[in-house]
C-alpha positions as CSV (number, residue, x, y, z in Angstrom):
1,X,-67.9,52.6,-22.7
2,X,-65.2,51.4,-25.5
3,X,-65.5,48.1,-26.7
4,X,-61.9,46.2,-28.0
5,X,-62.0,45.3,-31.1
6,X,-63.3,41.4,-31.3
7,X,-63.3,41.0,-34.6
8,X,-61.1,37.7,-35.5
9,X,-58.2,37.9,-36.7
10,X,-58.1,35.9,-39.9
11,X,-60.5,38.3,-41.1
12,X,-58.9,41.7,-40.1
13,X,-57.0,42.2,-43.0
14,X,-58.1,41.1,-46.5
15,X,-56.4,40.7,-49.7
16,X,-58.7,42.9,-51.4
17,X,-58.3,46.2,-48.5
18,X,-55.6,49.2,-50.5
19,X,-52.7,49.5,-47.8
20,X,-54.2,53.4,-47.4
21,X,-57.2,51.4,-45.5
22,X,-55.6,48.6,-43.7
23,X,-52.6,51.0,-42.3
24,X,-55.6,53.7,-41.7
25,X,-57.8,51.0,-39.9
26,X,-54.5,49.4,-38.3
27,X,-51.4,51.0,-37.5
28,X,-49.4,48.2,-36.5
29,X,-49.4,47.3,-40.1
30,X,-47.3,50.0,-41.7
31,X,-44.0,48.7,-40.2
32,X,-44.7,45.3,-42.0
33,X,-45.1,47.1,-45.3
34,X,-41.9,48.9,-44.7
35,X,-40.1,45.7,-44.0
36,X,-41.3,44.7,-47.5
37,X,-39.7,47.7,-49.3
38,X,-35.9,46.1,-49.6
39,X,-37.2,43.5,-51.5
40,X,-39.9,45.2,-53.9
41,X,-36.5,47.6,-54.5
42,X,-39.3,50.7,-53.9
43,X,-41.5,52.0,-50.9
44,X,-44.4,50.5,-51.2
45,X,-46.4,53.2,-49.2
46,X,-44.7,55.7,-51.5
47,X,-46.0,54.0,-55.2
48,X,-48.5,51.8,-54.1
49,X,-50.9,53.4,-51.4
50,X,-53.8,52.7,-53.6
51,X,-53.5,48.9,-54.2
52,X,-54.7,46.2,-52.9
53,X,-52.5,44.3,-51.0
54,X,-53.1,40.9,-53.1
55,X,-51.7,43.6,-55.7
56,X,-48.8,44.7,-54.1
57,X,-48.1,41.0,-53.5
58,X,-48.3,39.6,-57.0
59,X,-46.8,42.9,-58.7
60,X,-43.4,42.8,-56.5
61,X,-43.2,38.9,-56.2
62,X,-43.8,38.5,-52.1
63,X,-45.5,35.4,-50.8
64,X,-49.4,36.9,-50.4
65,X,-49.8,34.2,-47.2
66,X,-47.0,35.1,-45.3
67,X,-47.5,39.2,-45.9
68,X,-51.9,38.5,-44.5
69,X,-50.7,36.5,-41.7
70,X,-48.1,38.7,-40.4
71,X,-50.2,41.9,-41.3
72,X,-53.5,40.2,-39.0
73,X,-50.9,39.6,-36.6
74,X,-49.6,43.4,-36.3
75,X,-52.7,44.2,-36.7
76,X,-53.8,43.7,-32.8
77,X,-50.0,44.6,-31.7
């Protein structure tokens, strides 16, 4: 028998996962990341699969908060 996921939410996504693991782990979270491209002026899937996302947050100038909370949030969409 499957079990849903319980872990909690606050803790689903952390600032130190690369966005290849969270959007491997939780596919909900890609379309976030996508949203975020306009503003970084780049795909961030495309350039930065391989950082963390407290990286891709202080490198293209996005609010880290707001980008964890709505990730955890898509996370369990």
């Amino acid at each position: 028998m499957m079990t849903k996921n319980t872990e909690p939410e606050n803790e689903t996504i952390r600032p130190e996962m690369t966005l290849l693991d969270m959007v491997a782990q939780y596919p909900g979270t890609e379309q976030v990341i996508r949203s975020r491209d306009e503003q970084a002026g780049k795909c961030l899937l495309c350039t930065a699969l391989f950082d963390s996302v407290e990286q891709v947050a202080r490198d293209n100038g996005l609010d880290l908060d707001v980008l964890l909370e709505e990730l955890r949030i898509a996370a369990f969409r």
